[in-house]
N, C-alpha and C positions, 0 to 999 in steps of 0.2 A: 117317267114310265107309268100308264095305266098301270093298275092290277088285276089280272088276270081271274086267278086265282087264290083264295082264302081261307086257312081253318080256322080259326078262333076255339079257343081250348076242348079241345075235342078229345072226348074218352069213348074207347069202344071195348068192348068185352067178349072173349069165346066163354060161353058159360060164364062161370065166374071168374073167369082166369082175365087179369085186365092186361090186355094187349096193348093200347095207346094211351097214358095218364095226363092230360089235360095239355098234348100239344099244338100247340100254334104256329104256324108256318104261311109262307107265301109263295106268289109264282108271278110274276110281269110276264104283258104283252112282250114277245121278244126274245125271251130270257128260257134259257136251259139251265134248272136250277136240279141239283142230286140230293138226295139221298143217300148217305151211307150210315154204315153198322152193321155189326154184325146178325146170326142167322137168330131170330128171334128179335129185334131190337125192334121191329114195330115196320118198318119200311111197307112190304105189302101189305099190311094192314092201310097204310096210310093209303095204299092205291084201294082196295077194296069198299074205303069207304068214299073216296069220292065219287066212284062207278057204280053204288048202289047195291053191291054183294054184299056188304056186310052194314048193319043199321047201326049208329051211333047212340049212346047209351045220353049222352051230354054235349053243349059246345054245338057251333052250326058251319057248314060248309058253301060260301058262295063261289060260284062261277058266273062270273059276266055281269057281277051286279046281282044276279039273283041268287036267293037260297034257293039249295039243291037237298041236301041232305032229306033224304025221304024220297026222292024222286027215284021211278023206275028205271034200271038199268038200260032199257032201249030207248030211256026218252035222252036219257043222260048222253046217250050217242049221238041223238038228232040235237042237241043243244052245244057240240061240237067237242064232246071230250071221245078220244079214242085208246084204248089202254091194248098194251102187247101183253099179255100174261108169260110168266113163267114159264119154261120147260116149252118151246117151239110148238105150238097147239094146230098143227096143218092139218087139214082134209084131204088124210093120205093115199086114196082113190082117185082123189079128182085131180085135175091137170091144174099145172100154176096156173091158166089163165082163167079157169072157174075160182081157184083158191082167190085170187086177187078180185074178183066178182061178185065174192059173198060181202066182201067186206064193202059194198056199196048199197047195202039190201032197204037201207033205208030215201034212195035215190030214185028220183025217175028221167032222171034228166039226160039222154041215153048221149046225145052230143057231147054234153060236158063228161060224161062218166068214160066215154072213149078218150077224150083230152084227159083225165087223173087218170087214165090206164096207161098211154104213152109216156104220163110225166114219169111215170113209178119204174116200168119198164128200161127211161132211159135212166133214171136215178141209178137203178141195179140193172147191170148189162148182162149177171149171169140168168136173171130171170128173162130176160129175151132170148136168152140160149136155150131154155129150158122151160120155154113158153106152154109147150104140148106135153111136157112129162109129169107123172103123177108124182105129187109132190111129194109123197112117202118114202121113193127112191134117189132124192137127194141129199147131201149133205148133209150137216148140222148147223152149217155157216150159212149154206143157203135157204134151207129152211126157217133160219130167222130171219134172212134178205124177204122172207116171203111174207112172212107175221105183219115185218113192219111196212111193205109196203100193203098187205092187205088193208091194216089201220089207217094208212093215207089215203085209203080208198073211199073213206068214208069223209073228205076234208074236213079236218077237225081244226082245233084251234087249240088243241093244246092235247098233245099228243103223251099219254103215261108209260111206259119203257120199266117193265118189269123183269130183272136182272140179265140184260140183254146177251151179255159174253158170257153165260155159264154157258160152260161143255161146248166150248167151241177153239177149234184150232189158232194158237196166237198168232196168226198172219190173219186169220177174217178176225179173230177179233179188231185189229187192225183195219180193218173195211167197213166193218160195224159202226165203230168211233168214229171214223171220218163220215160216213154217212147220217149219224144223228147231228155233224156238224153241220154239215150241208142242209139236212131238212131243218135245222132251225134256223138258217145263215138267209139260204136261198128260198124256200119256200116258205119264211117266215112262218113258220109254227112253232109254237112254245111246249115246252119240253121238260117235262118232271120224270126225271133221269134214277132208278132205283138199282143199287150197284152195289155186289160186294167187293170189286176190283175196284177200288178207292182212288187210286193213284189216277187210272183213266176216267174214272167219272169227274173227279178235280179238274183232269187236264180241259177235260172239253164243255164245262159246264161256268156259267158267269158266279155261281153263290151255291152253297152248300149246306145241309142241316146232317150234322154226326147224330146218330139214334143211340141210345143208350138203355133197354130196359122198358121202350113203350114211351121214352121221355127224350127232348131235345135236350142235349149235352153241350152242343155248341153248335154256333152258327157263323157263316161271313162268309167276305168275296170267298172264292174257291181257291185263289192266286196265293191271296191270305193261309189259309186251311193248310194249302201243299205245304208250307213251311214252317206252321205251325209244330213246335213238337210236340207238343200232347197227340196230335191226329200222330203226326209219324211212328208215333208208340203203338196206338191201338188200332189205328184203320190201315194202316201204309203197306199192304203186304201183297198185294196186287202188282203185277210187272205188264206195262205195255210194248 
């Protein structure tokens, strides 16, 4: 497997408070790789610095061969990283079919950008049901159906999933999971998965890094990790 993605011991800092202490992780062509740990263990940090929101104090970040770290957060998108943030972040005026439209902003390729609006549209059947409605009056479940296909909107190559199932009813969370299997299975995008629900970010992801404190605690296949009991003690508290 290429490598995708890279940190090499990377420290970042709010203030002086140190957020990530000199962790190193990776991500393959192909591969849906998680993130767990608890609220504070460093996780979005880890997504923050490879999108260019937050500067890294030490340590360097490549994607695709190149260094990134320093790079501006809209170039970081045209070089094919896409991140979902937290907390469902919809433009809750506008109709899903605009919401699914911004996230092409760096596109002019109006043919193909109709072919990723069909792909996304049939990926998630409730957003074609919900095609003309403002996005602010749906769901919770379907409102992250929206996040993440707006993210594929922008075809990325390695898509970042910032705690995807928080505040979401456990049947979509269920839609949710199988859907980031699908877009890394079928549309081949690679997938750094950030999860407080451990048990399904294991299930559906090839390799896993446990956060502990801003520091990697432990790492391996994911298949591994599930039956690990040290994880089953401190991460295992998620039900799919």
């Amino acid at each position: 497997m290429m490598q995708l993605l890279s940190f090499d011991d990377v420290h970042l800092y709010y203030d002086h408070v140190y957020a990530l202490k000199g962790v190193s992780l990776s991500v393959n062509e192909g591969e849906t790789v998680a993130l767990i740990g608890a609220n504070g263990a460093g996780k979005s940090s880890i997504l923050r610095a490879i999108t260019g929101l937050r500067k890294i104090r030490q340590g360097q970040i490549h994607f695709g061969g190149k260094r990134i770290d320093g790079t501006p957060s809209d170039e970081v998108v045209r070089l094919g990283i896409s991140m979902v943030p937290e907390g469902r972040r919809v433009f809750s005026y506008m109709s899903v079919r605009d919401n699914l439209l911004m996230g092409a902003f760096t596109r002019s390729d109006k043919a193909e950008i109709r072919q990723s609006l069909d792909m996304v549209l049939t990926r998630f059947p409730r957003l074609k049901e919900r095609y003309s409605q403002a996005a602010g009056t749906m769901s919770g479940g379907e409102q992250q159906m929206l996040v993440i296909g707006r993210a594929l909107m922008a075809r990325p190559k390695l898509l970042l999933l910032d705690e995807p199932s928080l505040g979401i009813a456990p049947k979509l969370v269920q839609d949710i999971a199988r859907s980031i299997v699908a877009i890394n299975r079928d549309d081949k995008v690679s997938v750094l998965l950030v999860e407080q629900n451990s048990r399904m970010a294991l299930r559906i992801s090839q390799r896993a890094y446990a956060l502990t404190t801003g520091s990697v605690a432990l790492s391996g296949e994911s298949a591994n990790l599930l039956n690990d009991e040290r994880v089953k003690k401190l991460y295992l508290g998620g039900e799919v």
